[in-house]
VMD Tcl script that builds the backbone (N, CA, C; Angstrom):
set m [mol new atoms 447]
animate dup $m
set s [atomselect $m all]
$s set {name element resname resid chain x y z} {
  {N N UNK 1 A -14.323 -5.607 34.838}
  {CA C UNK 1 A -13.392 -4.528 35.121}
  {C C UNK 1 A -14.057 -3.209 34.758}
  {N N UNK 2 A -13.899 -2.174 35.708}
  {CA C UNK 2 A -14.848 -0.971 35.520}
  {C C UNK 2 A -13.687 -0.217 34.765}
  {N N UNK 3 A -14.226 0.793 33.593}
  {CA C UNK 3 A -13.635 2.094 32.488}
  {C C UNK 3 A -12.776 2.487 33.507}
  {N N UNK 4 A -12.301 2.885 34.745}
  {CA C UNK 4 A -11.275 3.379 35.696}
  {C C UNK 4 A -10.127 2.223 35.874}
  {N N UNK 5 A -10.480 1.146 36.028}
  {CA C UNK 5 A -9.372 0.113 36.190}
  {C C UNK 5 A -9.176 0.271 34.923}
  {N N UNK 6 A -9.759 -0.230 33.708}
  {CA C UNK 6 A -9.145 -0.105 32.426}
  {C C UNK 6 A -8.287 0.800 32.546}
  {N N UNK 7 A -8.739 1.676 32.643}
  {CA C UNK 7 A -7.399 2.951 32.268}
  {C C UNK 7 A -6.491 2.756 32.946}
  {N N UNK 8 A -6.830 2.559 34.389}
  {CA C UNK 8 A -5.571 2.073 35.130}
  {C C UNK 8 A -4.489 1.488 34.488}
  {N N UNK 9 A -5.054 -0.012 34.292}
  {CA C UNK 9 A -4.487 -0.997 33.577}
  {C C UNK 9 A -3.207 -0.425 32.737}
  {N N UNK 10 A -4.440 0.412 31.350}
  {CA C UNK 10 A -3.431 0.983 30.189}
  {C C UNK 10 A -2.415 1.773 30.441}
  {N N UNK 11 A -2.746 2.420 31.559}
  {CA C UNK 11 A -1.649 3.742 31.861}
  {C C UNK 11 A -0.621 2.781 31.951}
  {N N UNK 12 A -0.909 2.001 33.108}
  {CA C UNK 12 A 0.851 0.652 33.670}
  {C C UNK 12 A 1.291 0.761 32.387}
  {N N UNK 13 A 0.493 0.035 31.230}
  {CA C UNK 13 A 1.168 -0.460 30.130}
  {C C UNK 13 A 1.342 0.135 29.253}
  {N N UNK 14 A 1.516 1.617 29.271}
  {CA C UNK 14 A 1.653 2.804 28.204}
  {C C UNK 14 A 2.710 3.054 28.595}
  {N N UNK 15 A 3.585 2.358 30.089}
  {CA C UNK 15 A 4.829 2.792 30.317}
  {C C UNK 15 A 6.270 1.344 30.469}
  {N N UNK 16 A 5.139 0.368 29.943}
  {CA C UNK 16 A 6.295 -0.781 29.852}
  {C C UNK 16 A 7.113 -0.474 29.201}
  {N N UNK 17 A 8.533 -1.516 29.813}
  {CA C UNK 17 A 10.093 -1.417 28.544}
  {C C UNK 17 A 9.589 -2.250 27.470}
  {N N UNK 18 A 8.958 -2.755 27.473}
  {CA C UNK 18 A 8.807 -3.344 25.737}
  {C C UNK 18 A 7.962 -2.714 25.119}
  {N N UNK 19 A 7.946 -2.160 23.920}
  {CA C UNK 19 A 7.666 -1.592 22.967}
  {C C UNK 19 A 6.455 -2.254 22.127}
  {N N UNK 20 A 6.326 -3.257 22.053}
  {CA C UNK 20 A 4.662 -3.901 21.928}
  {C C UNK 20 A 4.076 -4.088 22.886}
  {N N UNK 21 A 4.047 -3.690 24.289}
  {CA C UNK 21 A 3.096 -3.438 25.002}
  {C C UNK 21 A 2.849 -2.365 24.794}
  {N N UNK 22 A 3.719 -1.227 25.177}
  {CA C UNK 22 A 3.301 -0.129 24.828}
  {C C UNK 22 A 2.170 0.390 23.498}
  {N N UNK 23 A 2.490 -0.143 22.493}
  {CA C UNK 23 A 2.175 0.123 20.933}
  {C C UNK 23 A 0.381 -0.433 21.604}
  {N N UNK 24 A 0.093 -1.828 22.285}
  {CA C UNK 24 A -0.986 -2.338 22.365}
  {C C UNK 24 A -1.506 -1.275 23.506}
  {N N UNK 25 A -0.995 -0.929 24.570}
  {CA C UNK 25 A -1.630 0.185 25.185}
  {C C UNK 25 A -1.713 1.602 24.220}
  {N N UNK 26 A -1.145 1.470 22.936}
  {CA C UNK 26 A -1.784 2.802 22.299}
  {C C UNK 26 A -3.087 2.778 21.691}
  {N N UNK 27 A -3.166 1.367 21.140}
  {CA C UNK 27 A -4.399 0.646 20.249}
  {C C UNK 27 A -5.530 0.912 21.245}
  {N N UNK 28 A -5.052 0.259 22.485}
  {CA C UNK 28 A -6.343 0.384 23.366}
  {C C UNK 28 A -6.896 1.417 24.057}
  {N N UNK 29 A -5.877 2.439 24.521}
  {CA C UNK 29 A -6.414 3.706 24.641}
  {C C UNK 29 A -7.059 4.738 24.118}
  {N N UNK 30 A -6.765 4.035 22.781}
  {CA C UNK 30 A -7.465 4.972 21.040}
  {C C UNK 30 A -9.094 4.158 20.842}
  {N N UNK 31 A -9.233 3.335 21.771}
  {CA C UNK 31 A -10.844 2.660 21.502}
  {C C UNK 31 A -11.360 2.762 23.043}
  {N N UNK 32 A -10.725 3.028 23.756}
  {CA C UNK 32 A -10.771 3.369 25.278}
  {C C UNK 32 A -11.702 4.670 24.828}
  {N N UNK 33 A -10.872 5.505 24.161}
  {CA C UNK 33 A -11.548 6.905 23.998}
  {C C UNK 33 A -11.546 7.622 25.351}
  {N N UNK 34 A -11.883 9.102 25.696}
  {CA C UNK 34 A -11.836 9.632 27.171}
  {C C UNK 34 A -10.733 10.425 27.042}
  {N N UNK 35 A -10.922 11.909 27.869}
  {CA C UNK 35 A -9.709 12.416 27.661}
  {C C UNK 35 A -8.741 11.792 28.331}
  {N N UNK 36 A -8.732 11.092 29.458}
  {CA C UNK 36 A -7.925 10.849 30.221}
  {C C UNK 36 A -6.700 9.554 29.032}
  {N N UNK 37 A -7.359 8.952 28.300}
  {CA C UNK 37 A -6.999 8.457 27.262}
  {C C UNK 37 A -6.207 9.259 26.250}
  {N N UNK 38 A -6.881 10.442 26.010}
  {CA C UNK 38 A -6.333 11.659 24.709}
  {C C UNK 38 A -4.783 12.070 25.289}
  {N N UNK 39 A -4.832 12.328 26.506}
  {CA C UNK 39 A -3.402 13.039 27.440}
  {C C UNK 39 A -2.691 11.722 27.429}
  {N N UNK 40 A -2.846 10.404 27.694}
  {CA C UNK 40 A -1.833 9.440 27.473}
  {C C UNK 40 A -1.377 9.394 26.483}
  {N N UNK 41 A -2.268 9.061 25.307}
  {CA C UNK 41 A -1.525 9.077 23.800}
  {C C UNK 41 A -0.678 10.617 23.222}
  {N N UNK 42 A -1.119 11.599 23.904}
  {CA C UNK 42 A -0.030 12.533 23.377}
  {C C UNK 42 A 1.061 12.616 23.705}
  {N N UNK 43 A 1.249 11.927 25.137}
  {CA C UNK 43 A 2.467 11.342 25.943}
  {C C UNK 43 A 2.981 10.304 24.972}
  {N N UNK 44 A 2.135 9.210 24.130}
  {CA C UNK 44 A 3.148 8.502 23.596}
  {C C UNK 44 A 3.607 8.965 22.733}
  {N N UNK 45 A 2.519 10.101 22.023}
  {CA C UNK 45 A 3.902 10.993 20.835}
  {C C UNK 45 A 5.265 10.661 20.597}
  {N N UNK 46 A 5.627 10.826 21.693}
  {CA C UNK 46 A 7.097 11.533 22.220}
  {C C UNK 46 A 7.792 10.336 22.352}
  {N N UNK 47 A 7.302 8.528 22.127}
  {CA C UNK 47 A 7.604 7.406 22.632}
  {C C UNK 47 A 8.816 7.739 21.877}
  {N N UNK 48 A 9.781 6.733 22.243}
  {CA C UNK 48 A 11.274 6.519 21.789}
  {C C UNK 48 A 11.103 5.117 20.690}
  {N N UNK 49 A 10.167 4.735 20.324}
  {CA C UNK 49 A 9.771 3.574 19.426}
  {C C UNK 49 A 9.001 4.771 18.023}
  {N N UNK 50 A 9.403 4.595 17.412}
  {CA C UNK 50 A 8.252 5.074 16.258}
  {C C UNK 50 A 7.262 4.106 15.733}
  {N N UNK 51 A 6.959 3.061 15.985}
  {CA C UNK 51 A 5.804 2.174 16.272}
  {C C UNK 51 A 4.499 2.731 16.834}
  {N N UNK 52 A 5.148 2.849 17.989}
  {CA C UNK 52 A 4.444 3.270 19.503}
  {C C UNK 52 A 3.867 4.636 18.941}
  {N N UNK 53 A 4.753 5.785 18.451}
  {CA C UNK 53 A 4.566 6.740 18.087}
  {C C UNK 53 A 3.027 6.949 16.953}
  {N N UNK 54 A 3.298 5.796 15.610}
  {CA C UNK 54 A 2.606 5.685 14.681}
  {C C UNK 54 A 1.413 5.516 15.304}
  {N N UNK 55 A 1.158 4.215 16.234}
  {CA C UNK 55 A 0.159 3.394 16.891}
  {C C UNK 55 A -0.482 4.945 17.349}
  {N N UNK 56 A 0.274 6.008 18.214}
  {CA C UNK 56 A -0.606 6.898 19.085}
  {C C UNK 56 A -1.161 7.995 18.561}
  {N N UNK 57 A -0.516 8.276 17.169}
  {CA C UNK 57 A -0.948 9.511 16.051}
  {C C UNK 57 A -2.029 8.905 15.700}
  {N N UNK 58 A -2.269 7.437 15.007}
  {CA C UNK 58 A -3.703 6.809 14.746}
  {C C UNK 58 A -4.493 6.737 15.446}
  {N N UNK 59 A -4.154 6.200 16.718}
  {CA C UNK 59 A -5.375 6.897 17.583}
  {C C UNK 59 A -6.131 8.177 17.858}
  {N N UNK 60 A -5.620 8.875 18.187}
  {CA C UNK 60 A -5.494 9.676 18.366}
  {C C UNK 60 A -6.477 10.744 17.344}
  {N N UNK 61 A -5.792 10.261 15.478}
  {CA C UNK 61 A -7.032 10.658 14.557}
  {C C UNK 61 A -8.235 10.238 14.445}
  {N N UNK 62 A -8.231 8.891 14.758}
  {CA C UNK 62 A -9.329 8.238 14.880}
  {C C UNK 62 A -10.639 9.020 16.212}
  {N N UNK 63 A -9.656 9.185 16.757}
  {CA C UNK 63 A -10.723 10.425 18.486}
  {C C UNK 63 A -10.769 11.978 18.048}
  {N N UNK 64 A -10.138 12.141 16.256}
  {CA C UNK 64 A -10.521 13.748 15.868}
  {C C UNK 64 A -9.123 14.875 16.200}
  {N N UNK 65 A -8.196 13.908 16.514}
  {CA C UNK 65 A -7.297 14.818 17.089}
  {C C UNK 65 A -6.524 15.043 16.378}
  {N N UNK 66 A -5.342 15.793 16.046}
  {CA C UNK 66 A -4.701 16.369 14.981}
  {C C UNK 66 A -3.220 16.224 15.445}
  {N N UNK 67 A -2.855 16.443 16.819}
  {CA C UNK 67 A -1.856 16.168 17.448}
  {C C UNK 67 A -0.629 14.995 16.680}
  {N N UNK 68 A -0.922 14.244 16.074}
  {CA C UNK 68 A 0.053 13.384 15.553}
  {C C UNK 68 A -0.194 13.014 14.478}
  {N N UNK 69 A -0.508 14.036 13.864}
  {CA C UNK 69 A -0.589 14.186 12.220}
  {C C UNK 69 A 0.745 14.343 11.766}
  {N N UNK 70 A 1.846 14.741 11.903}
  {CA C UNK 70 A 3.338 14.604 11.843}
  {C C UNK 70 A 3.645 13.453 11.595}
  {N N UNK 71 A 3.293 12.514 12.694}
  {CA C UNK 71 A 3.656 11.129 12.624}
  {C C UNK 71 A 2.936 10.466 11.447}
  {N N UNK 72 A 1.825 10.665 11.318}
  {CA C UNK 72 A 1.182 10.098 10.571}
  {C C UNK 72 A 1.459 10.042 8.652}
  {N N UNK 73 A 1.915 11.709 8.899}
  {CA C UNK 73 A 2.478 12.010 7.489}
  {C C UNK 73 A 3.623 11.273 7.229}
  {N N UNK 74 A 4.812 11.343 8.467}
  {CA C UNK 74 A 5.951 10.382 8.241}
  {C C UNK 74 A 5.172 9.206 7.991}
  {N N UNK 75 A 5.005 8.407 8.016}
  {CA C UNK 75 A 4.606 6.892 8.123}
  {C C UNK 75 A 3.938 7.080 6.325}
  {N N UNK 76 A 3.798 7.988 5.865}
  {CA C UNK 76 A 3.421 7.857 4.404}
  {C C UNK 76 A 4.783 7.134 3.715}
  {N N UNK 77 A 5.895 7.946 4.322}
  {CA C UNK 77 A 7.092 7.129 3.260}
  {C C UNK 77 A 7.525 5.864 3.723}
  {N N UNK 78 A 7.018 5.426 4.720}
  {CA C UNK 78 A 7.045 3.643 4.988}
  {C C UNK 78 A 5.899 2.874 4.505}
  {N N UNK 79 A 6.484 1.972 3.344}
  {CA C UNK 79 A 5.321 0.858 2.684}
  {C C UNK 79 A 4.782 -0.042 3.568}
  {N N UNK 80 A 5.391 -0.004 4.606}
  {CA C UNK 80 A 3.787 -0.931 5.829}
  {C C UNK 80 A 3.344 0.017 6.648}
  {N N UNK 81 A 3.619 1.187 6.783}
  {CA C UNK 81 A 2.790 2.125 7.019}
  {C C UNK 81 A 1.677 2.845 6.289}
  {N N UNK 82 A 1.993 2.875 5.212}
  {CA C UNK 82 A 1.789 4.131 4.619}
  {C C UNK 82 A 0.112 4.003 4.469}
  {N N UNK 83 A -0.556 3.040 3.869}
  {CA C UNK 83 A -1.759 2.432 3.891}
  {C C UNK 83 A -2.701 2.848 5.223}
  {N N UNK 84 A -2.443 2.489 6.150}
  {CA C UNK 84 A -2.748 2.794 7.742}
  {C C UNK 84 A -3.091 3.825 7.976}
  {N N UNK 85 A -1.998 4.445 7.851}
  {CA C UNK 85 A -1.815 6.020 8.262}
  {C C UNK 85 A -2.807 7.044 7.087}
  {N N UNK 86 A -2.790 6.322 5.780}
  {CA C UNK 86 A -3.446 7.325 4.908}
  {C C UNK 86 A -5.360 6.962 5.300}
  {N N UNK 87 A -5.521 5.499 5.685}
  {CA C UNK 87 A -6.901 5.386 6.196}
  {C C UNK 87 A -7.167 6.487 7.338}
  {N N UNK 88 A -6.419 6.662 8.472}
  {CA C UNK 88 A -6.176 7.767 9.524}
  {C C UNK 88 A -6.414 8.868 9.272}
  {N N UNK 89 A -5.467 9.300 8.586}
  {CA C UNK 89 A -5.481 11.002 7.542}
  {C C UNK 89 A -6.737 11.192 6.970}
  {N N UNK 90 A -7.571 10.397 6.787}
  {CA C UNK 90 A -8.768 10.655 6.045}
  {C C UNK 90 A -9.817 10.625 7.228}
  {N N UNK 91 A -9.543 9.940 7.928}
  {CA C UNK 91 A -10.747 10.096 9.437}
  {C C UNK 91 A -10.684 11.462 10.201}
  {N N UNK 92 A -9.071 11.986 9.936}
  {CA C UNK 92 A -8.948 12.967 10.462}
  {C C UNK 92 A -9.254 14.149 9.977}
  {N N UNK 93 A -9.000 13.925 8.489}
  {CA C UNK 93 A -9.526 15.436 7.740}
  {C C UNK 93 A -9.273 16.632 8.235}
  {N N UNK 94 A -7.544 16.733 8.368}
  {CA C UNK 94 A -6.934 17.988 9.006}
  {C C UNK 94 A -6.383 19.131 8.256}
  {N N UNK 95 A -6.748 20.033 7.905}
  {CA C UNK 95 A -6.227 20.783 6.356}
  {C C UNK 95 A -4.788 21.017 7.073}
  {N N UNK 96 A -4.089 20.998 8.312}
  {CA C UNK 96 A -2.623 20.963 8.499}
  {C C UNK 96 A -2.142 19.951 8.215}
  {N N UNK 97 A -2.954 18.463 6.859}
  {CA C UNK 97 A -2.614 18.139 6.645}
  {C C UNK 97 A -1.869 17.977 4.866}
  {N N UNK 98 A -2.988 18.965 4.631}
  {CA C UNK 98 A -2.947 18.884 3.159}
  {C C UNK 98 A -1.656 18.865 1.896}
  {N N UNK 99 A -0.426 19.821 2.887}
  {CA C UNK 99 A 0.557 19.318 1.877}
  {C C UNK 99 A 1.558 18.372 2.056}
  {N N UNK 100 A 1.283 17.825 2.860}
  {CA C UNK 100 A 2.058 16.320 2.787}
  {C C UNK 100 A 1.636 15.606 2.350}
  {N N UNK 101 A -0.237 15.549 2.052}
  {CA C UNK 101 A -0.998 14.828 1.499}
  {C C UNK 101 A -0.466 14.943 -0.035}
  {N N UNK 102 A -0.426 16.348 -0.397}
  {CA C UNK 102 A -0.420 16.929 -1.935}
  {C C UNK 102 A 0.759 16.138 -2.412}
  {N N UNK 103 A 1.796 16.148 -0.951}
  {CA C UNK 103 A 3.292 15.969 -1.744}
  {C C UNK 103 A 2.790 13.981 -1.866}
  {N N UNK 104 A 2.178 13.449 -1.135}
  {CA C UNK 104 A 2.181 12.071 -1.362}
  {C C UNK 104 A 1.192 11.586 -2.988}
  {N N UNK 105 A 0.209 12.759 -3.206}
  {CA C UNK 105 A -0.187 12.020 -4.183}
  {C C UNK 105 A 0.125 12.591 -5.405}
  {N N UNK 106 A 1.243 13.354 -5.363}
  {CA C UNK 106 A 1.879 13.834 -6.537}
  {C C UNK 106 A 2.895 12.480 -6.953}
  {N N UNK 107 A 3.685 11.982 -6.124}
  {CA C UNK 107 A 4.317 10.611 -6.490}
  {C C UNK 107 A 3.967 9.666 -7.714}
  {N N UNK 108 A 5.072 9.357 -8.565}
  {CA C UNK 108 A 5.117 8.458 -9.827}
  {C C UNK 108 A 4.297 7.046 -9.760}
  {N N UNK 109 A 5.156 6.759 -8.781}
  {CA C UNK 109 A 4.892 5.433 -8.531}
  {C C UNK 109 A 4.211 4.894 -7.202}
  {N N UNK 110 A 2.841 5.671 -7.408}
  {CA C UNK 110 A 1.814 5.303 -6.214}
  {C C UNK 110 A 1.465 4.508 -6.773}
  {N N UNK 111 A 0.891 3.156 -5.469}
  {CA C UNK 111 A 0.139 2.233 -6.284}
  {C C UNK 111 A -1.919 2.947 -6.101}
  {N N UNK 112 A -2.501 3.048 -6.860}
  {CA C UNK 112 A -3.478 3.046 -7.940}
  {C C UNK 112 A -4.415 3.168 -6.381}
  {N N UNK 113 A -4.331 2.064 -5.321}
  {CA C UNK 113 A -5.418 2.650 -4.184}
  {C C UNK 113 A -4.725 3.380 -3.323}
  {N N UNK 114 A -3.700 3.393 -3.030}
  {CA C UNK 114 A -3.443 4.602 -2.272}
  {C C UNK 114 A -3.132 6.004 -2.973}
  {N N UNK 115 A -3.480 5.986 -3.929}
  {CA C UNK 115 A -3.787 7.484 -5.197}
  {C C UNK 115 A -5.166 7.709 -4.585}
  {N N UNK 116 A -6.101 6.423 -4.801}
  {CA C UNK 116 A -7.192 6.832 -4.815}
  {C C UNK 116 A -7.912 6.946 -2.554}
  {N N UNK 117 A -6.946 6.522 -2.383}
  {CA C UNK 117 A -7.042 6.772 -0.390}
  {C C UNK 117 A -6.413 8.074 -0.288}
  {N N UNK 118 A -5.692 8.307 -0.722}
  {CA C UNK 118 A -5.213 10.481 -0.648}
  {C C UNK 118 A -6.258 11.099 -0.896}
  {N N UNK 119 A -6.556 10.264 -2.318}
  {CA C UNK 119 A -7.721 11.691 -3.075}
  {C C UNK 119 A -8.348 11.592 -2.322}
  {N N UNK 120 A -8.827 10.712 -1.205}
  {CA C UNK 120 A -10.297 10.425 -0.272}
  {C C UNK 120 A -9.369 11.620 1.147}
  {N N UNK 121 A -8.732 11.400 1.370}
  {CA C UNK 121 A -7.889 12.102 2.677}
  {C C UNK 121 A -8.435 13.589 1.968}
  {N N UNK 122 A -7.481 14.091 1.127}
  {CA C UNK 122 A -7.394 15.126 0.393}
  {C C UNK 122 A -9.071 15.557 0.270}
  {N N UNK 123 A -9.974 15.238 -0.152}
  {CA C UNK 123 A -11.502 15.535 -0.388}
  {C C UNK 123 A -12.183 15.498 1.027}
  {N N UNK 124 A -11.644 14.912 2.119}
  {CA C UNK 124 A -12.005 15.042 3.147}
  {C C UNK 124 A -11.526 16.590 4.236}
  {N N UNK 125 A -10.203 16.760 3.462}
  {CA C UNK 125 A -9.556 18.031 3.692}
  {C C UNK 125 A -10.514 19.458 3.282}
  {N N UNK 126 A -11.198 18.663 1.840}
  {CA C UNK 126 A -11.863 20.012 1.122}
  {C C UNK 126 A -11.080 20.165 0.256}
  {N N UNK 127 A -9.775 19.673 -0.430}
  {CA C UNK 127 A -9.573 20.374 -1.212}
  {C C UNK 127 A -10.163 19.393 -2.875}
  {N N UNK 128 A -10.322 20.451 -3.730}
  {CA C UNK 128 A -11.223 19.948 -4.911}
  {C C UNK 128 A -10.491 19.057 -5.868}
  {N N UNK 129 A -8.644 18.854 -5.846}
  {CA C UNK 129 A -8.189 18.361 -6.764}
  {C C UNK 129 A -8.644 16.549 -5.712}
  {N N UNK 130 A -8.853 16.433 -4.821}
  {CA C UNK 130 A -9.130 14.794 -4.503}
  {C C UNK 130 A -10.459 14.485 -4.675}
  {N N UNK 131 A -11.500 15.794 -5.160}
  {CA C UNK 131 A -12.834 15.351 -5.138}
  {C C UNK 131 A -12.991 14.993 -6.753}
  {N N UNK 132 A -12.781 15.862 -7.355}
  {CA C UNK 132 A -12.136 15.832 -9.019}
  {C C UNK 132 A -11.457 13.970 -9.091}
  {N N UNK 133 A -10.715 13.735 -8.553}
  {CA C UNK 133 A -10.105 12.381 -8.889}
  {C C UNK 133 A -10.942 11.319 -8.619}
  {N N UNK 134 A -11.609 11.284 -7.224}
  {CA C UNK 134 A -12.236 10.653 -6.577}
  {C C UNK 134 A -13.734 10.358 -7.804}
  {N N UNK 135 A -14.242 11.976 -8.209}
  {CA C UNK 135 A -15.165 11.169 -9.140}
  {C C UNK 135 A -14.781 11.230 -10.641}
  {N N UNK 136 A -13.633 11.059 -11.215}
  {CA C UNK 136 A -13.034 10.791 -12.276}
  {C C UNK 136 A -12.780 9.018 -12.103}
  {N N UNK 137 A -12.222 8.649 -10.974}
  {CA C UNK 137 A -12.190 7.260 -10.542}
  {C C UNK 137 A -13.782 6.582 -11.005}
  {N N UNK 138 A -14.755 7.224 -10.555}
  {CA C UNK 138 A -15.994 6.832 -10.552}
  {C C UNK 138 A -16.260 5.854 -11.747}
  {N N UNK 139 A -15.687 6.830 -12.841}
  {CA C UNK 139 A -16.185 6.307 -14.536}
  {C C UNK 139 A -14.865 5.408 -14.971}
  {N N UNK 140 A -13.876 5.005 -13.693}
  {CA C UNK 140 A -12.858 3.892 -13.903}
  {C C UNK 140 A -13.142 2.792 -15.085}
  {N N UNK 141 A -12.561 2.319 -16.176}
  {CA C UNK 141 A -12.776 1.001 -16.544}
  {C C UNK 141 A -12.135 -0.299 -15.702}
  {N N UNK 142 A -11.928 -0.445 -14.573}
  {CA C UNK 142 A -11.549 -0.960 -13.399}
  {C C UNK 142 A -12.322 -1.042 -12.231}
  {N N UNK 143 A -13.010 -2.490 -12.251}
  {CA C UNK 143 A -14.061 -2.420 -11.327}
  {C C UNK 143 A -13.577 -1.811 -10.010}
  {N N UNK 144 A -11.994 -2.805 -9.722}
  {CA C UNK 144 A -11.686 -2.015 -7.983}
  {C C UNK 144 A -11.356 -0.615 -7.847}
  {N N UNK 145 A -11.396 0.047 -8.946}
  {CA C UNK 145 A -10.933 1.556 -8.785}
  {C C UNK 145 A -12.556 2.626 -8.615}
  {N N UNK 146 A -13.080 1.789 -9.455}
  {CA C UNK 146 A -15.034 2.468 -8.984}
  {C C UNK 146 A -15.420 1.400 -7.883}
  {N N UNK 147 A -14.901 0.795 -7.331}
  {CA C UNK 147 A -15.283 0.362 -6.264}
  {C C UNK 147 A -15.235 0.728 -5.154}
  {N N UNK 148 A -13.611 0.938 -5.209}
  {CA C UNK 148 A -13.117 1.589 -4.062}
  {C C UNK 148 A -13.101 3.229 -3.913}
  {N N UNK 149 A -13.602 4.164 -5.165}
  {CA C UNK 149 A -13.818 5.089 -5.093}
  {C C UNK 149 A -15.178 5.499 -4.934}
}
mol reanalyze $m
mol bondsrecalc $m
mol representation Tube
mol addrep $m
């Protein structure tokens, strides 16, 4: 199948009634890459699924784009999101992202790697309080916390 039928393909299925096709035509248009790809997923922005939505903001960062950084920030206060979306936020390194970032890693009760996946978002932003953590993590007495930092 030639990169034109693909897209073909995805477009059909960026407009199915079910909502996991759609979500899988967001996945695939986000590794599709191409603008013609970039203009579909900003179309799914707007999906009526916030799945679909999440699925097309990640793409989307993943291709550098900033466009569904909104979504992406929402999906911080969902615990099967939030992980995902903060790997995203950090590929994207959008300083229009930084205070939703700030407001997520100010939280009590973060768990310990997604403290230390902000500070990585956040240091990718530039700002110095995630680079500061990131190598404060370093000298962790916790192997997975200098591991993962």
């Amino acid at each position: 199948m030639s990169k034109a039928e693909s897209l073909q393909d995805l477009l059909v299925k960026s407009k199915d009634s079910d909502s996991v096709i759609r979500g899988q035509a967001a996945d695939q248009l986000g590794a599709l890459g191409g603008p013609d790809a970039i203009v579909e997923l900003k179309v799914l922005l707007t999906d009526s699924d916030v799945i679909v939505r999440f699925k097309a903001a990640s793409a989307l960062a993943y291709l550098g784009h900033a466009d569904g950084s909104q979504a992406l920030l929402w999906a911080l206060g969902r615990l099967e999101l939030s992980f995902a979306a903060l790997e995203a936020l950090t590929e994207l390194g959008s300083p229009q992202t930084i205070d939703g970032l700030k407001r997520f890693f100010s939280r009590w009760h973060l768990h310990p790697l997604e403290r230390l996946q902000t500070a990585a978002a956040l240091h990718r932003c530039g700002v110095e309080e995630g680079t500061k953590f990131l190598n404060s993590s370093l000298e962790s007495n916790k192997p997975e916390e200098r591991g993962f930092a």
